[in-house]
N, C-alpha and C positions, 0 to 999 in steps of 0.2 A: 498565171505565170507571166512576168516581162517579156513580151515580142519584141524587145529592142535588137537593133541591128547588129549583129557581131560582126569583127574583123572577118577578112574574108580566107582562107585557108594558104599558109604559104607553102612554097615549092619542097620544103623540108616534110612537111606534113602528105604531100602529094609521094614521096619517098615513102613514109612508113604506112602509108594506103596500097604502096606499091609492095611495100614488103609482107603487109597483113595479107593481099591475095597470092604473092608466092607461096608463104606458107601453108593458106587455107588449102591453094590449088595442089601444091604438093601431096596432102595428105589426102585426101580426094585420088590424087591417082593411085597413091600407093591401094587404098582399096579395091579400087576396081583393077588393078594388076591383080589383087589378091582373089577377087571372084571369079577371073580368068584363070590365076593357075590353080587354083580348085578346081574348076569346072575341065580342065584338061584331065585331072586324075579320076573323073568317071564314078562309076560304080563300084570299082574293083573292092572288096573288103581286103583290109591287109590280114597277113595271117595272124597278127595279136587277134584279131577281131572278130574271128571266125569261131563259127558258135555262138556268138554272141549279139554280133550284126550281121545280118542280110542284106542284098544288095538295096531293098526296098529301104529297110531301113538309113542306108547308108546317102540313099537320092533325098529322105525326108530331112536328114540334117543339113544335107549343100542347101536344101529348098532354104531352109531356116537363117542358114548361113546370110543365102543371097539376100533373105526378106529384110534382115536384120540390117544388114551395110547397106541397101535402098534407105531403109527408112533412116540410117542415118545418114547418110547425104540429104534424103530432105530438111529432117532437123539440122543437122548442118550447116546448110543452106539458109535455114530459117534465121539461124543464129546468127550468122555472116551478115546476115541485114539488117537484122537488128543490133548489131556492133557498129557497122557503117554507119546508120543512119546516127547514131547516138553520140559516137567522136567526131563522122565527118560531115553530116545532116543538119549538125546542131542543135539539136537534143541535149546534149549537154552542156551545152553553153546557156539554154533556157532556164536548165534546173536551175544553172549555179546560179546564172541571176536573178530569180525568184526565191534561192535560200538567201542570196546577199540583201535583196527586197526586203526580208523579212525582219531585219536587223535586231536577231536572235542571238544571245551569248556562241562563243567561238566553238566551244563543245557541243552546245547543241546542236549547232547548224551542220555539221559533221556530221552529227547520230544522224536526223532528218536524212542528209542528203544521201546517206549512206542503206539508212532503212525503205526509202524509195527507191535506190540501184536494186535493195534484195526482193523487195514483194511485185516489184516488173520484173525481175527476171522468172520469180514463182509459176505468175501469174502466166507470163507468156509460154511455159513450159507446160498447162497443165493438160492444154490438148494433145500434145504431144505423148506424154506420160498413160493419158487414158486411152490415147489408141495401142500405146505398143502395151499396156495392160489388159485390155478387152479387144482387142483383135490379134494381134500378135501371136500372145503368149495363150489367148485362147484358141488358137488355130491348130495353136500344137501340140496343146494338149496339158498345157503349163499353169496358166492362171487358176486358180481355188478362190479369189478374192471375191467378195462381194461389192455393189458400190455402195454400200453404208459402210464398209471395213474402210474401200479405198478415202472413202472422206475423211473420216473420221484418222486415219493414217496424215493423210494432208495438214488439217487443223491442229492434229498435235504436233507434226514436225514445225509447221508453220510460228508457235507459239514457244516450241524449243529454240526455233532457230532466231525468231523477234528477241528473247530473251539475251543470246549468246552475242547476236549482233549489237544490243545495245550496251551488253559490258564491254566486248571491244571495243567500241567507238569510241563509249563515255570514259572510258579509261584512256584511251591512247592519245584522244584531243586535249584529254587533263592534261596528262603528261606534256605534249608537246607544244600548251600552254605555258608550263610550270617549268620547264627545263627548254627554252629553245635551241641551247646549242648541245645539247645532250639527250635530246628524246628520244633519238633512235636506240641507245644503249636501254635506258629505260622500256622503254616499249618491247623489245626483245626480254627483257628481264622478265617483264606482265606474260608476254605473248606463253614462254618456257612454263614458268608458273602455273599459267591457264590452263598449258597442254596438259600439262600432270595429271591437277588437280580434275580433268574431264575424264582421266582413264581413268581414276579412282571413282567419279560421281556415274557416268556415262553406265556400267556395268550393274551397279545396285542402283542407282534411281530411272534413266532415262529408256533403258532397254528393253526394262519389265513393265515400260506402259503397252509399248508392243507387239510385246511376245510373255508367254508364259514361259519360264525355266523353272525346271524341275532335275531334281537328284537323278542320274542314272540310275534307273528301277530293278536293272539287270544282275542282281546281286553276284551271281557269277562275272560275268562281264566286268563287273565292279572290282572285285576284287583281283582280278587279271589284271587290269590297267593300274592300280595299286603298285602291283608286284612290277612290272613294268617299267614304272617309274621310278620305282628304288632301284631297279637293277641302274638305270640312268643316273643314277645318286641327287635324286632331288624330291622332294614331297609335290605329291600329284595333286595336291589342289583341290578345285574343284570341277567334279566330273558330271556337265549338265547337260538334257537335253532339251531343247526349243520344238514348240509348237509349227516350224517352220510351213509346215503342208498348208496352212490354213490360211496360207499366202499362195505358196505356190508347189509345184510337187518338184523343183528343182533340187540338189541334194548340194552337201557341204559342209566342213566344220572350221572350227576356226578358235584360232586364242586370242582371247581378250585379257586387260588387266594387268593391275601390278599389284606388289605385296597381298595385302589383305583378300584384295580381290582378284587375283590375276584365277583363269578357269579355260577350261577346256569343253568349247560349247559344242555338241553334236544334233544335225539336223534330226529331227523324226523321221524325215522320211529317206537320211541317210541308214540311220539303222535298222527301218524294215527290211532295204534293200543289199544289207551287206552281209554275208554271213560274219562270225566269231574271231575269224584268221586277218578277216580282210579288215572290221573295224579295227581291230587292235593295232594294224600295220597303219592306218590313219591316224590313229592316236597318237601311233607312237613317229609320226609324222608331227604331228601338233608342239610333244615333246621336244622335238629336233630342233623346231625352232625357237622353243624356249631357253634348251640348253645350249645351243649356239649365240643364245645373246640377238638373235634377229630382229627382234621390236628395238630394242637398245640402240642396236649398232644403225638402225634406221631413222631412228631420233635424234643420237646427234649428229649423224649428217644432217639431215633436214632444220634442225635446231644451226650449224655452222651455216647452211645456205640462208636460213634468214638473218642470222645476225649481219652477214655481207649484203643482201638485201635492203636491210634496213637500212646499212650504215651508206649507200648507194642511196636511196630513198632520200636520205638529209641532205648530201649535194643537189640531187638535182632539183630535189624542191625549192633549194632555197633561189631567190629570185624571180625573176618574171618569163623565165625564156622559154619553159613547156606553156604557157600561157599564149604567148604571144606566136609560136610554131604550130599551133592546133585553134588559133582563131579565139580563146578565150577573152572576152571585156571584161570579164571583175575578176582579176587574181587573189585565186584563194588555196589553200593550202588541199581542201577534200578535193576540188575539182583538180588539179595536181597529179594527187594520190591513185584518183582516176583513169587520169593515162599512163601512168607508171604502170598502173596492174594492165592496160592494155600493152603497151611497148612487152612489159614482162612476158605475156601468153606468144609474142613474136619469136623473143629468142630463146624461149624457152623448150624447143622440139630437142635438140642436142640434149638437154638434162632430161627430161624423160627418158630418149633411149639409155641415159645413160642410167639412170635411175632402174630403169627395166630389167635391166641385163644386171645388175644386182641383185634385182628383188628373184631373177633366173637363177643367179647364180645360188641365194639361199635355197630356192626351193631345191635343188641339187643336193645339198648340201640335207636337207631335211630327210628327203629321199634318199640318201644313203643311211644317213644315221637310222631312222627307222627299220631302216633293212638289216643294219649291223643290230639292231637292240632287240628285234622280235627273231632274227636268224630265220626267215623266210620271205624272202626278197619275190616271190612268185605271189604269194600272198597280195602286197602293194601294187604286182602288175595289176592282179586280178581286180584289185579295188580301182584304180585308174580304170581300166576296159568297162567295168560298171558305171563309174562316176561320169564317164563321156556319154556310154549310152542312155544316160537316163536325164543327162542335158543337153540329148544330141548336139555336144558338141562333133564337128565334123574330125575325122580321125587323120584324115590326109594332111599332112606337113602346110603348112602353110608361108604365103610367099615370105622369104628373108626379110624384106623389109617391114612386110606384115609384124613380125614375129620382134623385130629392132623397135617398131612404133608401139603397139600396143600388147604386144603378150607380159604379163610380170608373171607368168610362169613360164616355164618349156613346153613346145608342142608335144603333144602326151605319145608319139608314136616315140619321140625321142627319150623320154624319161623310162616311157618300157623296157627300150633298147639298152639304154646305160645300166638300169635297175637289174635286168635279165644277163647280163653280160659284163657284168665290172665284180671280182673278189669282194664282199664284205667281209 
């Protein structure tokens, strides 16, 4: 790569270094405010919990809690420096001029420079990924993985994601080739398109490399969830369970899909663990958010925030002046697109919480409907009070702003409380 001398960083740039460690640093404390007002709330089991967790139990989830938000401040941290060094080190000023070096078609130099941003980012996470996989989650009794699974897991998402990244790229450089004063419109058209089309492939091809699904065996069971779902007025789909244990003994289910494929996946080692009453109330969880529209109503928002995105993206590209604000010598459109997505991860905290508190507000909204449609709302406590203990997730409320930053569900002490105490 060119070691040629880049411009030197201007006072502009010295601001959004300054605002990249507000940010970072903000979020950092908000955790460890969250490990302190945990660690205030003790032992105590609340009385949802009783029976069920012990005080012992209850010290092994804070333990899990606290190990968890350590190791992410270290990765964290990790990340934070290698962002630094890469926008204000110059590291990225090297790449672009050794992709401009190369003097490669417009599209390619993009894919390139874009396919080296993804396999260092891989790359530099993978130590990270195998400690909280083979220490962590084996400390606590969580990991089932082997490391010929965990590889072999690596390689193929590796070659899922080389694939995905380079139709993005070679599509969107086309485009913004082929239409320069309209590519963003375009580009949002491919990007909407893409999204689709991966619900639809992502379920039947890319899923069942790494996992097994199979038909709910439970012919009773089956045939409940059936009924179910018609009293909901809607055809149930498909009702499948995953191999998940053979990862981990973590528990969960979840909807995936549209049309053809849209399904209703249940972990294995959710339904060793739940009895009859409680999965049904999860399903019919699953359903809630089918029938409310909650993937939809999630997509075109996020479908309306890219297209202002993008159409954002075409101003500030065009010209030289993020170039010349972050020290770049060869003005090029990918190294651009670069710092956009950097400036973007700055002001981007506000849309998250704000994004959160929506994704809360469905799960409410799931959590009721399910409660109205199986008419035993004690049933969904009982499956929450499982589902927590068997991810020792910690039971105790956690800090407000914990809960604004990264919960996209409700703290389950709260969902109990609404579920157990609101009319369905």
């Amino acid at each position: 790569m060119s070691m040629e001398r880049r411009p030197r960083l201007t006072a502009y740039a010295a601001v959004f270094l300054a605002l990249y460690a507000a940010t970072e640093g903000f979020e950092y404390l908000v955790q460890y405010l969250n490990l302190r007002y945990l660690g205030k709330a003790g032992r105590e089991v609340p009385p949802e919990f009783r029976g069920q967790m012990d005080e012992n139990l209850i010290a092994k989830a804070a333990d899990y809690e606290a190990v968890k938000t350590r190791f992410g401040f270290v990765s964290g941290v990790a990340g934070n420096i290698g962002v630094v060094l890469f926008i204000f080190g110059g590291l990225l000023n090297v790449l672009n001029s050794w992709i401009v070096s190369l003097r490669l078609p417009f599209t390619v130099s993009g894919w390139l420079f874009f396919l080296i941003l993804f396999y260092a980012g891989e790359l530099l996470g993978v130590p990270f990924s195998l400690y909280n996989t083979f220490k962590i989650e084996n400390k606590y009794g969580f990991n089932t993985m082997t490391a010929r699974l965990w590889i072999s897991d690596f390689l193929k998402s590796a070659l899922i994601s080389t694939a995905a990244v380079s139709v993005l790229a070679f599509a969107g450089f086309w485009l913004i080739s082929r239409s320069p004063a309209h590519w963003w419109l375009w580009v949002w058209v491919f990007l909407l398109a893409f999204s689709v089309l991966m619900m639809y492939i992502s379920p039947r091809f890319i899923e069942p490399l790494f996992n097994k699904f199979v038909p709910l065996d439970d012919e009773k069971l089956k045939e409940k969830v059936i009924r179910l779902a018609e009293r909901a007025g809607i055809k149930a789909g498909r009702i499948l369970k995953v191999d998940a244990s053979k990862r981990s003994t973590h528990s969960n289910a979840y909807f995936t899909g549209l049309g053809k494929t849209k399904r209703i996946v249940l972990f294995d080692t959710l339904l060793e663990g739940m009895e009859e009453q409680e999965t049904l109330a999860v399903i019919a969880h699953e359903i809630g958010h089918w029938k409310k529209k909650h993937l939809l109503r999630m997509m075109v928002l996020l479908e309306a925030l890219t297209f202002a995105g993008l159409w954002a993206a075409y101003h500030l590209v065009k010209g030289g002046a993020l170039s010349s604000v972050f020290g770049i010598s060869k003005d090029t459109v990918f190294a651009k697109l670069a710092l956009l997505g950097f400036i973007a991860g700055i002001i981007s905290l506000p849309l998250r919480a704000f994004m959160n508190r929506l994704s809360r507000r469905h799960e409410d909204e799931a959590d009721a409907f399910s409660c109205s449609l199986t008419a035993d709302p004690r049933a969904m406590a009982r499956a929450l009070v499982k589902l927590s203990k068997e991810n020792l997730s910690n039971p105790h409320p956690p800090h407000p702003l914990f809960v604004t930053l990264y919960y996209s569900h409700p703290p389950v002490l709260r969902r109990i409380w609404r579920i157990l105490n609101n009319p369905f």
